[in-house]
Each structure stands twice: as structure tokens, then as C-alpha cells.
C-alpha positions in Angstrom: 25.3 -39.7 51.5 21.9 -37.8 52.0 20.6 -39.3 54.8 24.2 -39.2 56.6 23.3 -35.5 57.7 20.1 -36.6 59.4 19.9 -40.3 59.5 23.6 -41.9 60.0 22.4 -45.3 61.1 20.3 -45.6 58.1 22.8 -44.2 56.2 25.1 -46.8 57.3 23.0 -49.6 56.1 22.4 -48.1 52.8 26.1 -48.2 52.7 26.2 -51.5 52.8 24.3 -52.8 50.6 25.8 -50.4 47.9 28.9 -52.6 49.3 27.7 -55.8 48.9 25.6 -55.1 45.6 29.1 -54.0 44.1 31.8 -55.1 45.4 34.5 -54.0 42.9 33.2 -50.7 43.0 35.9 -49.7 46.1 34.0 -46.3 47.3 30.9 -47.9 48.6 33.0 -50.0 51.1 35.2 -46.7 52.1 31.8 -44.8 52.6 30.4 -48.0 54.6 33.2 -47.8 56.6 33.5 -44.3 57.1 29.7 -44.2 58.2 30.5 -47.1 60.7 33.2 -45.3 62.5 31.0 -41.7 62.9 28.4 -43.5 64.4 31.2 -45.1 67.1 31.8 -48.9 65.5 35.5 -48.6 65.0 35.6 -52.3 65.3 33.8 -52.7 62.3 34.8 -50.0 60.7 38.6 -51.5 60.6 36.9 -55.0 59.5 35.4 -53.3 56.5 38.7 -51.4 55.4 41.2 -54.9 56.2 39.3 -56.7 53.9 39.0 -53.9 51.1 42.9 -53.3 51.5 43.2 -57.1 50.4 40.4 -56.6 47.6 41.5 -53.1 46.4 45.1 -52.4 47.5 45.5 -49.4 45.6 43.0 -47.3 47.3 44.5 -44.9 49.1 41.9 -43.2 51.0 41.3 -46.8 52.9 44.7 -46.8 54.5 44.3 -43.3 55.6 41.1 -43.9 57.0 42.2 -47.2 58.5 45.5 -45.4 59.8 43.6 -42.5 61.5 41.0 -44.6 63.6 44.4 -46.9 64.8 46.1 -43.2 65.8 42.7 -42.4 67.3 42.9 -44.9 69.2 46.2 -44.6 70.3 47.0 -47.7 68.9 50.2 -46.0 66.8 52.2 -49.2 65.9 49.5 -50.1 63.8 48.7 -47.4 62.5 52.5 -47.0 61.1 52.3 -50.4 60.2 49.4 -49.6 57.7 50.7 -46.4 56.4 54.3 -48.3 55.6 52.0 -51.4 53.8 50.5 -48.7 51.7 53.3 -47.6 50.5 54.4 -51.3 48.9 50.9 -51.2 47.6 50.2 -52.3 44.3 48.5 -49.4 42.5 48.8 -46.6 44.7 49.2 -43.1 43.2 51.6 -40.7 43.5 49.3 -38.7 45.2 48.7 -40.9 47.9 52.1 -42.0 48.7 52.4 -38.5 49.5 50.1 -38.2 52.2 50.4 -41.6 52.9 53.9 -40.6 54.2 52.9 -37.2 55.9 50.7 -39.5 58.3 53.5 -42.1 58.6 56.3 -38.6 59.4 54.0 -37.2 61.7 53.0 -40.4 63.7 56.7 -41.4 64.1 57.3 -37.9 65.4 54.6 -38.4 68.3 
């Protein structure tokens, strides 16, 4: 997270391996994939965040972050189709079924 201000492809790689060292620890994949979308690899960036929705289905912040590059990309159906397989996901929280379904409201209202 310190080098993402002035190094974001080495922040990415740092990332990672933080990733791949702990893989039930859900945040390092989020941040990896977070870092792979700011520096313009959406592609992978949606790789990383499928597979951790299978791994870790109830963290939230991955559909949101999954949903938002698909509406960034104009690619709505998907993202609606994410936001409503979040909401059948096992173990999300209240809190995130909220915005969960802000994103899915507004998207359907585009």
C-alpha cells in the first residue's frame, strides 16, 4: 500500500505475493486486484476477483469491485449478474447487501 502512491507496478507485485503467501487472508487478493485494474489490467483484475468470489464468497468489497470494472466497461449485464450473485452469497453482511443493492438499483436504472 506504500509504494501504490509512487510505485503501482511494484506495488502490484507485492500484492501478489501477499496473495499467494496467504491465501485465506481475502484482502491481499482484493488489494492485488484493485492494484491490477489502476494500472489498466482489467482482464486480470476480474480473474483475480472470480476466483476469490469462489474462495471467499462472503466478501463484499470483491463483488463491488468486480461489479464496477463490468459497469466501467459498459459491460452492465454482468455486472447486474454479480451484484444479484452477491446477494445469495453465503456470508455476506448486512452491510453489504445494502450497497450491494444500491449498485444493482442504480445499474438497472441506466
Amino acid at each position: 500500500m506504500i509504494l501504490a502512491d509512487r510505485k503501482l507496478p511494484e506495488a502490484v507485485e507485492w500484492a501478489a505475493r501477499a496473495a499467494s503467501l496467504e491465501p485465506g487472508t481475502p484482502r491481499y487478493a482484493y488489494t492485488h486486484a484493485f492494484f491490477l485494474n489502476q494500472i489498466g489490467d482489467a482482464t486480470e483484475a476480474v480473474a483475480v476477483l472470480s476466483r476469490l468470489t469462489e474462495s471467499h464468497p462472503g466478501y463484499g468489497d470483491t463483488y463491488l469491485l468486480l461489479g464496477s470494472i463490468y459497469e466501467s466497461q459498459g459491460r452492465i449485464a454482468d455486472a447486474i449478474s454479480v451484484y444479484e450473485e452477491a446477494l445469495s452469497a453465503r456470508g455476506i453482511t448486512s452491510e453489504y447487501k445494502r450497497a450491494i443493492q444500491e449498485r444493482l438499483r442504480a445499474v438497472k436504472v441506466r
